[in-house]
Backbone as numpy.savetxt, mean C-alpha at the origin, in Angstrom:
# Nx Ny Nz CAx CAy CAz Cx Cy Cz
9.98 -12.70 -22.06 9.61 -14.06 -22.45 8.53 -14.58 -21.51
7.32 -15.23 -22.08 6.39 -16.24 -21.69 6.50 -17.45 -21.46
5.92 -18.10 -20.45 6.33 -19.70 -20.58 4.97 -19.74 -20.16
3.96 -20.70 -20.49 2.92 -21.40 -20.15 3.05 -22.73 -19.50
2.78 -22.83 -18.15 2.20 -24.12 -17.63 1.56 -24.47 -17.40
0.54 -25.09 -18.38 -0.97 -25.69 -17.89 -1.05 -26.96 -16.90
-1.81 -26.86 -16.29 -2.29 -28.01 -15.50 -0.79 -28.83 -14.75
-0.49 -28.10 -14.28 1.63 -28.17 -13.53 1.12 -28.59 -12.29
2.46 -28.56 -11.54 2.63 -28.38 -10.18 3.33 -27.50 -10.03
3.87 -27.55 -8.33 5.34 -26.64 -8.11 5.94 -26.69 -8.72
6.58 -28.30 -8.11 7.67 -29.02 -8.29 8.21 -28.79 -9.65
7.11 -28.53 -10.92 7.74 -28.70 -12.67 7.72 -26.93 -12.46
6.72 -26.37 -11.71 7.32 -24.46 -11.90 8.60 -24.11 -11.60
8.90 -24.87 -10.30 10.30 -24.89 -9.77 11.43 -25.14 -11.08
11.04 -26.36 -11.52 12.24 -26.89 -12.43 11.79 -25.93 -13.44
10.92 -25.02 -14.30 11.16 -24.85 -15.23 11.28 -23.10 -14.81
11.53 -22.62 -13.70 12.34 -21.54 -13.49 13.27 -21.41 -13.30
14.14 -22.58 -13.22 15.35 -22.28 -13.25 15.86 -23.26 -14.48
15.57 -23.96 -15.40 15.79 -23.98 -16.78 15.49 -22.64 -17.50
14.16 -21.93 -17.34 14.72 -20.58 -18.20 15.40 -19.66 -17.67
16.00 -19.75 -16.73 17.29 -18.75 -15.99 18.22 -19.48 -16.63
18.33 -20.68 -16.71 19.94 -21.26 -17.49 19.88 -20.81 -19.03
18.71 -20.83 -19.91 18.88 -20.91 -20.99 18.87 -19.54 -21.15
18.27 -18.53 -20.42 17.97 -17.01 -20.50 19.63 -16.17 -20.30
20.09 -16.72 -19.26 21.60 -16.12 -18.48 21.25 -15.55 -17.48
19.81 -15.41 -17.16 19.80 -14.61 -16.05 20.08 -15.00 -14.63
20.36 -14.26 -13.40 21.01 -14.57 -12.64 20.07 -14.36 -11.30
19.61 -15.33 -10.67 18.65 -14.97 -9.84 19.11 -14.55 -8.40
20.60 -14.69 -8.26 21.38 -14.18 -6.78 21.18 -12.83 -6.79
20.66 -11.68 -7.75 20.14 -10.66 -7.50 19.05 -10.16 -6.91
18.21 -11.35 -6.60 16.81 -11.07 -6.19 17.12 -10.90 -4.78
16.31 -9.67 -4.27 16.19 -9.27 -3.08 15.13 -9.78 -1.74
14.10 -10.34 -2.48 13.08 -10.32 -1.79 11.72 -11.44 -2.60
10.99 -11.99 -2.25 9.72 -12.57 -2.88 8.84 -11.61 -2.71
8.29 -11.25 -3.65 6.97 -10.46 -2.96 6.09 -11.46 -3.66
4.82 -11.85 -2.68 3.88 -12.67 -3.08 2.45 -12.05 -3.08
1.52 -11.86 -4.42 0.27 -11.25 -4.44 -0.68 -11.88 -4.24
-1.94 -12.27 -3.30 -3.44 -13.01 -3.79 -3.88 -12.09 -4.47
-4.75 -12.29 -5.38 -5.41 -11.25 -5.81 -6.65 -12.16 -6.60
-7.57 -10.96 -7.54 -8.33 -11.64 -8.05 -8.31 -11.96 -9.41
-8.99 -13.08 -10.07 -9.01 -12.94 -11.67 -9.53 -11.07 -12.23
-8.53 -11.25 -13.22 -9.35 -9.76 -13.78 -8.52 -8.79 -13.25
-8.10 -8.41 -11.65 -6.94 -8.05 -11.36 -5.81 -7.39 -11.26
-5.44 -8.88 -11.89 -3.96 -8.99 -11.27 -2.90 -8.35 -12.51
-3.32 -8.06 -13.17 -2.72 -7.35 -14.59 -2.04 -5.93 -13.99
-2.51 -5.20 -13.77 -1.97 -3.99 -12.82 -1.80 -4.00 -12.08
-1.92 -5.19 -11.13 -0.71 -5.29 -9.94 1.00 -6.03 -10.18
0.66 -6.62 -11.52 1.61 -6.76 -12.03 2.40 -6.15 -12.22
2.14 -5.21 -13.46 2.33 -3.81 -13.69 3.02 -2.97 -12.76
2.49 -2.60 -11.68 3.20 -2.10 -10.27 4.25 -2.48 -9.89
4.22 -3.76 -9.86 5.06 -4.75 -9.32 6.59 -5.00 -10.14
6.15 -4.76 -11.53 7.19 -5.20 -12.45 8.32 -3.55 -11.91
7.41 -2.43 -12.45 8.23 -1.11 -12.49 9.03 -0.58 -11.19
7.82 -1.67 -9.86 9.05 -1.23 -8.68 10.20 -2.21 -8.39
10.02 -3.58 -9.60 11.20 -3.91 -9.16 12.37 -3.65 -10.08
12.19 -2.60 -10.29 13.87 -1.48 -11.33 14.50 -1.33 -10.00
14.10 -0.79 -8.63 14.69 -0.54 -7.47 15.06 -1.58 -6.35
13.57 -2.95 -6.57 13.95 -3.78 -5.85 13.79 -5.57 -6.58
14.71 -5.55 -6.85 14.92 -7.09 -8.19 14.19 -8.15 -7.63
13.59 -8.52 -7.80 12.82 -9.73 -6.88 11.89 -10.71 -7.87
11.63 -11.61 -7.10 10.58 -12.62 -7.89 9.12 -11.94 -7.64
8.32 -12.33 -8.21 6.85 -12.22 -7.81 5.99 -13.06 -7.92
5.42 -13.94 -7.21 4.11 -14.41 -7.68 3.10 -14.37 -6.71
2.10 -14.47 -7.95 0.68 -13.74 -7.72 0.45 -15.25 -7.83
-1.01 -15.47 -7.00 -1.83 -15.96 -6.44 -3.46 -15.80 -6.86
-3.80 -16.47 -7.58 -5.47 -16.43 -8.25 -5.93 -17.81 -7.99
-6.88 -17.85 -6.52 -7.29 -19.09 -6.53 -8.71 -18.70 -6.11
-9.24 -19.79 -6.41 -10.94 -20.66 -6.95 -11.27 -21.82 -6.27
-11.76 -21.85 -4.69 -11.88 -23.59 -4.25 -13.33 -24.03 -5.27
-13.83 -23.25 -6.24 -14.71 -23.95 -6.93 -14.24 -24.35 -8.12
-14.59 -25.86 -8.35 -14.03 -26.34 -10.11 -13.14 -27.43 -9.60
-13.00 -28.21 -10.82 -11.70 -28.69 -10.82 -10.56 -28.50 -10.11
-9.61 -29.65 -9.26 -8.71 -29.20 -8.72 -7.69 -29.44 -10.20
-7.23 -28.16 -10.48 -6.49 -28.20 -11.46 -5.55 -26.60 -10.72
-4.06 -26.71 -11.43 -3.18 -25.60 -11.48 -2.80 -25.29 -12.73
-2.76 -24.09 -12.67 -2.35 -23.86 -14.12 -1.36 -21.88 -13.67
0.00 -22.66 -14.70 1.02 -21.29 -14.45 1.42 -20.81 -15.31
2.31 -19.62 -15.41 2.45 -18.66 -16.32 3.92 -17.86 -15.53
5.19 -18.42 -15.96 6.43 -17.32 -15.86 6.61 -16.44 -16.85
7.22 -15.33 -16.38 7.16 -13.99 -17.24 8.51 -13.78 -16.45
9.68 -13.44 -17.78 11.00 -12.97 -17.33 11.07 -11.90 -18.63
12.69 -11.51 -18.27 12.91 -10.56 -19.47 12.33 -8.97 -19.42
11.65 -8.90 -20.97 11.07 -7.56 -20.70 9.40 -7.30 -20.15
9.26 -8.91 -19.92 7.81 -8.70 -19.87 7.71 -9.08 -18.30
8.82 -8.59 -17.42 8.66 -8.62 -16.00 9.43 -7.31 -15.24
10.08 -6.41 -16.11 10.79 -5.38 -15.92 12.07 -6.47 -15.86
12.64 -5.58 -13.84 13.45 -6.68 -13.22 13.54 -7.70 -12.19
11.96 -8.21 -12.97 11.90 -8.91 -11.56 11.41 -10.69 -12.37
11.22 -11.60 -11.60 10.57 -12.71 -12.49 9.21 -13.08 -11.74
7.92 -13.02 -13.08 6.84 -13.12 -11.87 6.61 -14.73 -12.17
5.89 -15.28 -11.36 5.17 -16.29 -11.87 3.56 -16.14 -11.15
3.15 -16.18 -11.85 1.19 -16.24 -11.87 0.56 -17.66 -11.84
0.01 -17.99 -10.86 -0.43 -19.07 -10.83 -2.11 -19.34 -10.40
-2.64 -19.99 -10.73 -4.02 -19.62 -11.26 -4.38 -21.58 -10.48
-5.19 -21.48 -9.95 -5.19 -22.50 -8.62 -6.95 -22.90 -8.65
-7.84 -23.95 -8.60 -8.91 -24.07 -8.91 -9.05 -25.21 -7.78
-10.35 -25.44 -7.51 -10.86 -26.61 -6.60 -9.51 -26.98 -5.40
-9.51 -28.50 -4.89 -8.61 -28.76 -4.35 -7.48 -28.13 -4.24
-6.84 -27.70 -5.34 -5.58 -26.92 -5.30 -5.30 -25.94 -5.23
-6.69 -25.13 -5.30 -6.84 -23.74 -4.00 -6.58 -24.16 -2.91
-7.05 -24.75 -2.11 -7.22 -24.62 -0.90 -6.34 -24.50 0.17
-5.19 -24.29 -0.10 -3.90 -24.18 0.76 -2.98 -23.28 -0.05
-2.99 -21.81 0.44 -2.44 -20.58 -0.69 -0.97 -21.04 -0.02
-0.66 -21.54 0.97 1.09 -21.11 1.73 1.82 -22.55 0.92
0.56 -23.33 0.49 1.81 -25.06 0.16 2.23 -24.23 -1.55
1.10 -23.45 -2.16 1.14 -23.18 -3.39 2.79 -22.48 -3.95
3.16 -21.24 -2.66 3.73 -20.58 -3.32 5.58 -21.09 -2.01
5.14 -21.68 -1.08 6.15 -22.03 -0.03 7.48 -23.14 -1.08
7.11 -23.98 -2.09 8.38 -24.08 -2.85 8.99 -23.12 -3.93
8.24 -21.94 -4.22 9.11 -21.09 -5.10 9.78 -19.76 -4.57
9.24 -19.72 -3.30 10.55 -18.44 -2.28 11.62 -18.53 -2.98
12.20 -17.58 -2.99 13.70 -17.50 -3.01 14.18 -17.41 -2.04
15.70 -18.48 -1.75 16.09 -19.08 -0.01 16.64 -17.79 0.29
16.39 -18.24 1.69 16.98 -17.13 2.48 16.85 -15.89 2.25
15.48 -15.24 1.55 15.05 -14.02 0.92 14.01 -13.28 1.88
13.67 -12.50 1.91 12.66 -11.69 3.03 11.09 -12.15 1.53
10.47 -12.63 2.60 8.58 -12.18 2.06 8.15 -11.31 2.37
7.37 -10.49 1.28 6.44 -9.80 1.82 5.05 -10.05 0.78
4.15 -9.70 1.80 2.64 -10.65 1.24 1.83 -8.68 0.69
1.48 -8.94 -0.48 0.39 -7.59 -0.96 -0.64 -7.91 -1.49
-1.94 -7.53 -0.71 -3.16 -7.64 -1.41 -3.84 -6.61 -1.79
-3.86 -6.54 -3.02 -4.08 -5.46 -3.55 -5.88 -5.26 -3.92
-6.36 -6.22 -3.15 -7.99 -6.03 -3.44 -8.76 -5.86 -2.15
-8.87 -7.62 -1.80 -9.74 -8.19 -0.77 -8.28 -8.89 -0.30
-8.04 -7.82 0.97 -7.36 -8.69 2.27 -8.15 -9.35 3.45
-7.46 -10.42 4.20 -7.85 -11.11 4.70 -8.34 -10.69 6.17
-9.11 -10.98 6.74 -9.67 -10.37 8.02 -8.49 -10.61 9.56
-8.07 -10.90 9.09 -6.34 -10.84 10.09 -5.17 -11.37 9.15
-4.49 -10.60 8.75 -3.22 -10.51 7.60 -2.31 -11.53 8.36
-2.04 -11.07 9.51 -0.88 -11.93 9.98 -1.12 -13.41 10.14
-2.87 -13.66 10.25 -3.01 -15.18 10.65 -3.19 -15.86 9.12
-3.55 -14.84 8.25 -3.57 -15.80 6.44 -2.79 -16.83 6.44
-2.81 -17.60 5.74 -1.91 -18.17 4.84 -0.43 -17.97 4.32
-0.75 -16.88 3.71 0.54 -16.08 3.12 0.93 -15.14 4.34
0.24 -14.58 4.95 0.92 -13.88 5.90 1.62 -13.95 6.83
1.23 -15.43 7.18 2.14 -16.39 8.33 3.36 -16.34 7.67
3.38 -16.39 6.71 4.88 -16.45 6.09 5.78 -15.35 5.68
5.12 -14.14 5.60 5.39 -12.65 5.06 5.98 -11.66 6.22
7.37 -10.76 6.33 7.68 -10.33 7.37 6.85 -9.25 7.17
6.69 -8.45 5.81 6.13 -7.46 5.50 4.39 -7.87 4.81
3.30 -7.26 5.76 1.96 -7.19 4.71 1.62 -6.47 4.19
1.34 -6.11 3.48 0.86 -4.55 2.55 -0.18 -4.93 2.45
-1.68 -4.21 2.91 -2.86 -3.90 2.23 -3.63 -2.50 1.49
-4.66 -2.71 1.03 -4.80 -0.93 0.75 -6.79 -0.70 0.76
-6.43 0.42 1.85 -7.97 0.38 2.13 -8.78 1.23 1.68
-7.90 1.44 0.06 -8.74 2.62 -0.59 -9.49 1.70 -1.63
-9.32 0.03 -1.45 -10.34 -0.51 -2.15 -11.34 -0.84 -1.75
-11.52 -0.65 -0.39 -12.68 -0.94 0.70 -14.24 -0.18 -0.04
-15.40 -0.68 -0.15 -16.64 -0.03 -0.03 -16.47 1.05 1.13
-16.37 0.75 2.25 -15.90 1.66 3.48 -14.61 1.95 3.96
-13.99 2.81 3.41 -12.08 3.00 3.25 -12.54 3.23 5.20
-13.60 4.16 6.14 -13.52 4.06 7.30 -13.73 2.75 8.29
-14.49 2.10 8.01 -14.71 0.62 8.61 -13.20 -0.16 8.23
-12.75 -0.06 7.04 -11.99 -1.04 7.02 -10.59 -0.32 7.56
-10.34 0.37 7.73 -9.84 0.78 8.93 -9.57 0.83 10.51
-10.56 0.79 10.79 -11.08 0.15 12.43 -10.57 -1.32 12.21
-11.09 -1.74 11.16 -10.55 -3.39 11.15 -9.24 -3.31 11.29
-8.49 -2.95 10.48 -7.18 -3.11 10.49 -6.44 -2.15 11.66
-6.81 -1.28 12.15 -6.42 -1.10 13.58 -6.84 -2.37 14.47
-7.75 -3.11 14.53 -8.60 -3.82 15.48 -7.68 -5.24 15.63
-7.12 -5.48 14.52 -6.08 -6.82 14.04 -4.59 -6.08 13.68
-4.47 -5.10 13.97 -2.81 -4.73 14.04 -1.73 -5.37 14.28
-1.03 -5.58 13.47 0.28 -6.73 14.28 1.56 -5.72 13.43
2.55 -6.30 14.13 3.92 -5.36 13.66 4.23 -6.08 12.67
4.65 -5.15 11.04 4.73 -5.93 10.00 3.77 -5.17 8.85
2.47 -5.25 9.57 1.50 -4.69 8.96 2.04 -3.34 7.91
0.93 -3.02 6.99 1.05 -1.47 6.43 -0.15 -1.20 5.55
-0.52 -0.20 5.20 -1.27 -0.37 3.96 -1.04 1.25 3.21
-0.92 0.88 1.97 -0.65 1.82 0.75 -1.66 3.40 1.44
-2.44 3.29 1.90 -2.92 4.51 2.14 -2.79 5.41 3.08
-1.79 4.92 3.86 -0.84 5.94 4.97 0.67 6.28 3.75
0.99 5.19 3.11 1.88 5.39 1.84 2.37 6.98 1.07
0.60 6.67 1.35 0.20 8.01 -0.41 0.22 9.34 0.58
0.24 9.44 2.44 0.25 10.40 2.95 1.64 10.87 3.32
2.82 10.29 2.72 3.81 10.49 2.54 4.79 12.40 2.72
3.98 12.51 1.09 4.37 14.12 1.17 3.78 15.36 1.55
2.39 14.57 2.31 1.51 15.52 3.27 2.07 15.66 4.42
2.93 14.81 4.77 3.44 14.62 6.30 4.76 15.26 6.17
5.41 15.10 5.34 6.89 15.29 4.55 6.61 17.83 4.97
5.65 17.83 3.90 5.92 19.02 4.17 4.74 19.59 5.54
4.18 19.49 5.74 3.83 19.85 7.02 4.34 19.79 8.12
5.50 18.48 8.48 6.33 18.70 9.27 7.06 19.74 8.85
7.55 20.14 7.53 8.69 21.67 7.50 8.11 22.28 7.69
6.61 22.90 7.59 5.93 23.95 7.91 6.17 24.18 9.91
5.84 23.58 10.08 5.98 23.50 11.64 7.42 23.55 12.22
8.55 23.44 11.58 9.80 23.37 11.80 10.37 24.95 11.64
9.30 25.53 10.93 10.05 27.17 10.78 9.46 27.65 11.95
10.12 29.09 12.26 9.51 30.10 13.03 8.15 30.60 12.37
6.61 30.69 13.47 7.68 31.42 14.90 7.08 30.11 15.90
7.44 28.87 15.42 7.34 27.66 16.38 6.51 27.81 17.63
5.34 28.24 17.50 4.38 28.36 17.86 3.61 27.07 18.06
2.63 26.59 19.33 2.12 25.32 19.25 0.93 25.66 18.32
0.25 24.36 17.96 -0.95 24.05 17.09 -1.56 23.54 18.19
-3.02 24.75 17.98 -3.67 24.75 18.88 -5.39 23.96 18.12
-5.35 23.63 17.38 -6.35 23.36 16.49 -6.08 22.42 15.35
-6.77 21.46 14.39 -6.73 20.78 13.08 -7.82 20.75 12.24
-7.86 21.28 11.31 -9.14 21.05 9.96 -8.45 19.80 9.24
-9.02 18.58 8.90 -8.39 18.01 7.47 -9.40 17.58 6.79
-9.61 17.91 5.79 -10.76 17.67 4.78 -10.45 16.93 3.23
-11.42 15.83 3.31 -11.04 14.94 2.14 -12.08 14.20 1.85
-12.13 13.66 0.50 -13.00 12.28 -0.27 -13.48 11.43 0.97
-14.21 11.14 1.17 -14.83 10.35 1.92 -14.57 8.78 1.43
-14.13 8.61 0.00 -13.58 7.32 -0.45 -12.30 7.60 -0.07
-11.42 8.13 0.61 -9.70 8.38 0.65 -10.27 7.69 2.41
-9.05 6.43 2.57 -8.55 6.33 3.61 -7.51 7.34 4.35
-6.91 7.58 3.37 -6.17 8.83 3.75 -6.40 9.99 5.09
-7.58 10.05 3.82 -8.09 11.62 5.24 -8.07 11.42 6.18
-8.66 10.04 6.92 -8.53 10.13 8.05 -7.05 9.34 8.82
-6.63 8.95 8.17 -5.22 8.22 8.73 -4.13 9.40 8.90
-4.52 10.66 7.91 -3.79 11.81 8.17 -4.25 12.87 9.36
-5.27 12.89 9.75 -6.04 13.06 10.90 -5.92 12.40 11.90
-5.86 11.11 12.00 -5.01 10.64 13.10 -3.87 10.69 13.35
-2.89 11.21 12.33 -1.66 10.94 12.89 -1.75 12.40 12.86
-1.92 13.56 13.27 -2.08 14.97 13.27 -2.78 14.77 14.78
-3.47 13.99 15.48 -4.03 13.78 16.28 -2.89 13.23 17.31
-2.30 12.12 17.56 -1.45 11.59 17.50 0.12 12.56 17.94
0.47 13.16 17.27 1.41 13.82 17.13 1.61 15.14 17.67
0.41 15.74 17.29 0.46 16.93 17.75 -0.60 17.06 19.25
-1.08 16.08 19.90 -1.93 15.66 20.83 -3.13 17.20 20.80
-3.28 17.50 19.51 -4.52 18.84 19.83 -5.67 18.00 19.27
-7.00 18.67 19.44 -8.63 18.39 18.55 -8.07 18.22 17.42
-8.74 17.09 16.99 -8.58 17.24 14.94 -9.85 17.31 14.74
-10.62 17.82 13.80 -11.52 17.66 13.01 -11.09 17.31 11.58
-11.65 16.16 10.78 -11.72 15.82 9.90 -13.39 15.73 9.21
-13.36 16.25 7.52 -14.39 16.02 7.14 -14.41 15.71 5.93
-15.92 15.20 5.31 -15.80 14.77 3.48 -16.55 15.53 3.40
-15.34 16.35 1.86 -16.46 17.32 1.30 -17.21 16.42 0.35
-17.98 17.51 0.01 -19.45 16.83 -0.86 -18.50 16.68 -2.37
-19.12 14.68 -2.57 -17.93 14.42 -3.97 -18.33 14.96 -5.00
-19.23 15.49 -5.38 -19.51 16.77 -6.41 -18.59 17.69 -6.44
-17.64 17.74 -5.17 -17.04 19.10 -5.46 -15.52 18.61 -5.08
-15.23 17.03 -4.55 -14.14 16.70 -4.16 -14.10 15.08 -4.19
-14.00 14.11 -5.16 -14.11 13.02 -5.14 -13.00 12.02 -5.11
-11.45 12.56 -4.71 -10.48 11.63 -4.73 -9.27 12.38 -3.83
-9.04 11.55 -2.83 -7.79 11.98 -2.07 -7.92 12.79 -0.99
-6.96 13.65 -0.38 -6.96 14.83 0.65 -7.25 16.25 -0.41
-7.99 17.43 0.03 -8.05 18.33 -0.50 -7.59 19.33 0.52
-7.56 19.19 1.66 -6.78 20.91 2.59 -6.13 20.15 3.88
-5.55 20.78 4.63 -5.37 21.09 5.90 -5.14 22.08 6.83
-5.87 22.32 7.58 -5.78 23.72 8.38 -5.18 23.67 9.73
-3.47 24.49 9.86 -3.69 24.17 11.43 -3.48 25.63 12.14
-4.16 25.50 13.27 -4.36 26.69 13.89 -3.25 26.76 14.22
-2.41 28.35 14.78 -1.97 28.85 15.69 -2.20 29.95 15.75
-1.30 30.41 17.34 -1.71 32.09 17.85 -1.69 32.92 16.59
-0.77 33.32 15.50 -0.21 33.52 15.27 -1.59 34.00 14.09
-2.03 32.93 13.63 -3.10 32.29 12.36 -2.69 31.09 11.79
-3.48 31.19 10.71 -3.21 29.35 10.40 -2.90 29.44 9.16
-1.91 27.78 9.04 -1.01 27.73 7.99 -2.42 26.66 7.06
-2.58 27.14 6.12 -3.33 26.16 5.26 -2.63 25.79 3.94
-2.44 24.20 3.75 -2.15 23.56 2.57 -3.18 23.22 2.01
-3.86 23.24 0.72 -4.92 22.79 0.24 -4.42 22.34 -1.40
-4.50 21.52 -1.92 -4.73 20.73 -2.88 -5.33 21.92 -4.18
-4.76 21.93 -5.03 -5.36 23.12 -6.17 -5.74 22.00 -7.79
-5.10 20.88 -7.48 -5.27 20.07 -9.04 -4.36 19.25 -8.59
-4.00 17.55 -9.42 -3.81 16.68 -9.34 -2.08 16.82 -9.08
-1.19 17.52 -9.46 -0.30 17.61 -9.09 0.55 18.68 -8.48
-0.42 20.24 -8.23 -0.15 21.03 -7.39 -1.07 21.27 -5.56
-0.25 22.45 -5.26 -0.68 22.77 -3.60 -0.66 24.09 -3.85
-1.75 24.79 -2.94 -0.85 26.21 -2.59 -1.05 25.97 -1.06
0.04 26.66 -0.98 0.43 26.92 0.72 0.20 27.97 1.27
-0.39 28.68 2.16 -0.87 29.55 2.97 -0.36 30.12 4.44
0.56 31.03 4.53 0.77 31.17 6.21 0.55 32.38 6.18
0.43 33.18 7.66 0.43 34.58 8.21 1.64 35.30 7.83
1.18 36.45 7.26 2.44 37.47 7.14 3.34 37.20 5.81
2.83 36.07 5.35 4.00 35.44 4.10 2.88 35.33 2.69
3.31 35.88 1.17 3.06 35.56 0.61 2.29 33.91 -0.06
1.38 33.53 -0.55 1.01 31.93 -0.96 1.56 31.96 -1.57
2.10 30.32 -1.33 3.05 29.68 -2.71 2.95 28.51 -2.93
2.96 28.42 -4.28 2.24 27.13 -4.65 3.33 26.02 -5.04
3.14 24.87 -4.65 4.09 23.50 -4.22 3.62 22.57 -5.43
4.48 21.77 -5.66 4.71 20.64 -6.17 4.35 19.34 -5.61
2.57 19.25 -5.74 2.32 17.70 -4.58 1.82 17.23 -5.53
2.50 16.14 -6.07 1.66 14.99 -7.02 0.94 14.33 -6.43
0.17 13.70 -7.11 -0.84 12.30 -6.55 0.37 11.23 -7.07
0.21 10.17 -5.77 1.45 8.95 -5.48 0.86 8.14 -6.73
1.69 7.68 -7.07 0.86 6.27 -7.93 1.62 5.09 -7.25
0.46 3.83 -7.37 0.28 2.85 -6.82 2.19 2.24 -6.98
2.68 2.52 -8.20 4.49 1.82 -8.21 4.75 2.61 -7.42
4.87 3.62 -7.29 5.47 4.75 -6.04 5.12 4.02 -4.53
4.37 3.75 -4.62 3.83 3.65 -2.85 4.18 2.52 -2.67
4.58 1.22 -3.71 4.88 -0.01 -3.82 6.34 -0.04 -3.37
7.11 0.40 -4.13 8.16 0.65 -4.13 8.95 1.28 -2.78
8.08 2.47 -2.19 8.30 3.17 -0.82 8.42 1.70 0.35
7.36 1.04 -0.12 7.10 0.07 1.15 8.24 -1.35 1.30
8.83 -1.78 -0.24 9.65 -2.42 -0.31 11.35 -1.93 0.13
11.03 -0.53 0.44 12.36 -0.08 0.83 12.76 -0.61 2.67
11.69 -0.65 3.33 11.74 -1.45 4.38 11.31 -2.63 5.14
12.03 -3.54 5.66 11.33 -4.93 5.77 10.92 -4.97 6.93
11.45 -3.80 8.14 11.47 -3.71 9.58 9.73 -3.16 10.15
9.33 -3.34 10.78 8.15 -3.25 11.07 8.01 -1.49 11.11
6.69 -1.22 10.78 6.43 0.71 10.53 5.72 1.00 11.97
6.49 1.14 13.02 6.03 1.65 13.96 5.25 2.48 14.11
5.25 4.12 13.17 4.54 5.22 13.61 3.56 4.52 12.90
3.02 4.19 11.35 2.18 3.86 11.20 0.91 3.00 12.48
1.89 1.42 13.10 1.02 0.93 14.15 0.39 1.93 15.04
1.48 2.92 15.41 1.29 3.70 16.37 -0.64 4.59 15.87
-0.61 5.22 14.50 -1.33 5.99 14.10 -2.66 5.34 14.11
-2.71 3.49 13.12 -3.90 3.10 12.98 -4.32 2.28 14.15
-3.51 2.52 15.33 -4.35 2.07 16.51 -4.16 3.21 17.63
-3.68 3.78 18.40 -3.43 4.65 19.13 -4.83 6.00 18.45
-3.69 6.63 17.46 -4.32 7.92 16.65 -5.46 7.34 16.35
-6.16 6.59 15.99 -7.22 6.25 15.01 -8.49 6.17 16.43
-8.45 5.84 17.25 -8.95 5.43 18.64 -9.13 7.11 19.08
-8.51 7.76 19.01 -8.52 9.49 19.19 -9.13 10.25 18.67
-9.30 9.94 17.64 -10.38 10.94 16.65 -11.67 10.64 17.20
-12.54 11.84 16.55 -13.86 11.02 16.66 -14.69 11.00 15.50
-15.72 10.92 14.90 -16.48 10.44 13.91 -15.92 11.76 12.41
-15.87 11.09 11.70 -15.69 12.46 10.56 -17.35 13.12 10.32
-17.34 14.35 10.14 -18.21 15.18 9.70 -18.68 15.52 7.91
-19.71 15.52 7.68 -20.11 16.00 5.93 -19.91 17.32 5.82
-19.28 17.80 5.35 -19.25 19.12 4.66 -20.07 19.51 3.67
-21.37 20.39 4.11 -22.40 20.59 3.16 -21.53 21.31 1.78
């Protein structure tokens, strides 16, 4: 179900979310959490989307945030319950002139009490998350710096303004790169890594956030590089790590396989999907407690590396 509120306030969003919870039956003591989106016109439709399918795991309200200090100070809202929110209830609120101009008064009466925030910008985040608006208010920030023109600059930034709390979807998506490379290293013949290749898209924040934390972790040289996007234009494509022994290489074969590579052992080829954006959404709503190794990686690790290289 749709409800349209043109030209509203809170105060009538407030009252008329919980009139369609009375008339609906639905029960909002299930909600776990607010998650609150800025985003942009045009958008916010697929962050919706995201938002709706990860809350099957985590029931929550949502609202998104579309504001304009140019125009008319006018508000204008939009609740979505039922099937057209999964399980969650969003409300979209669409904010112009004057009534842009303060994102925390906009969405600070429709929290759910005593609920954890967490703030996601899924476009253009703010040049210190924790000092925003919404972020002052958010235990958890989610950004993602694979929308960056420069996924590497905007990186440095967000190491540069680090606060505990922080995260962004593109250490997320390095999930099951880290997942099995730690088992690789967990078998015999537990040999140190004396060396790192990681090679990726030069648009993937990834590559190098997985390079730093390979840096980081295993305290050896990393080299990281972008191959040429003619021949590699999205994500991580290998990793190489040395030992005495030879080197174990994982490399990327197509969008949802790996083959794996060690000394003395047959290749075998793995099961690595590409994350989608509900996946990595969903991963991040599973904790509200601050992501240490991450801080640790995009400021420590990230400070360790040194410049990525082109791969002719």
């Amino acid at each position: 179900m749709i409800v349209d509120l043109p030209d509203t306030t809170v105060s009538k969003i407030a009252r008329s979310l919980v009139k369609v919870r009375e008339d609906g039956g639905a029960v909002a003591l299930g909600r776990v959490l607010t998650l609150v989106i800025p985003t942009s016109h045009g958008l916010e439709e697929d962050a919706i989307e995201a938002a709706n399918d990860a809350s099957r795991e985590h029931p929550m309200r949502v609202i998104v945030v579309i504001a304009h200090e140019e125009g008319d100070s006018k508000l204008d809202a939009q609740i979505r319950v039922g099937g057209d929110a999964g399980a969650s209830e969003v409300v979209v609120l669409r904010a112009t002139g004057a009534a842009a101009s303060n994102e925390e008064s906009l969405v600070t009466g429709l929290l759910l009490p005593d609920a954890p925030v967490v703030a996601w910008w899924p476009d253009h985040p703010p040049a210190v998350p924790v000092e925003s608006p919404i972020g002052r208010i958010a235990q958890r920030r989610i950004t993602d710096a694979s929308t960056a023109r420069s996924p590497e600059e905007r990186l440095s930034e967000l190491g540069a303004v680090h606060s505990p709390g922080d995260t962004d979807l593109a250490w997320t998506r390095l999930t099951h790169w880290r997942e099995q490379l730690a088992a690789e290293l967990d078998q015999p013949p537990y040999e140190p890594v004396t060396a790192v290749e990681v090679v990726g898209s030069g648009s993937s924040p990834s590559t190098g956030l997985l390079a730093a934390w390979l840096r980081l972790k295993l305290d050896v040289p990393v080299v990281w590089r972008f191959a040429p996007q003619e021949k590699w234009d999205h994500g991580i494509q290998s990793v190489r790590l040395t030992r005495a022994s030879g080197d174990i290489v994982l490399e990327r074969t197509n969008e949802v396989d790996a083959l794996l590579q060690q000394p003395g052992q047959p290749s075998h080829e793995l099961v690595l999907p590409r994350r989608t954006l509900r996946e990595c959404l969903a991963e991040e709503l599973r904790r509200l407690d601050p992501d240490v190794l991450y801080g640790r990686v995009i400021t420590e690790g990230w400070e360790l590396l040194g410049p990525p290289l082109v791969q002719e």
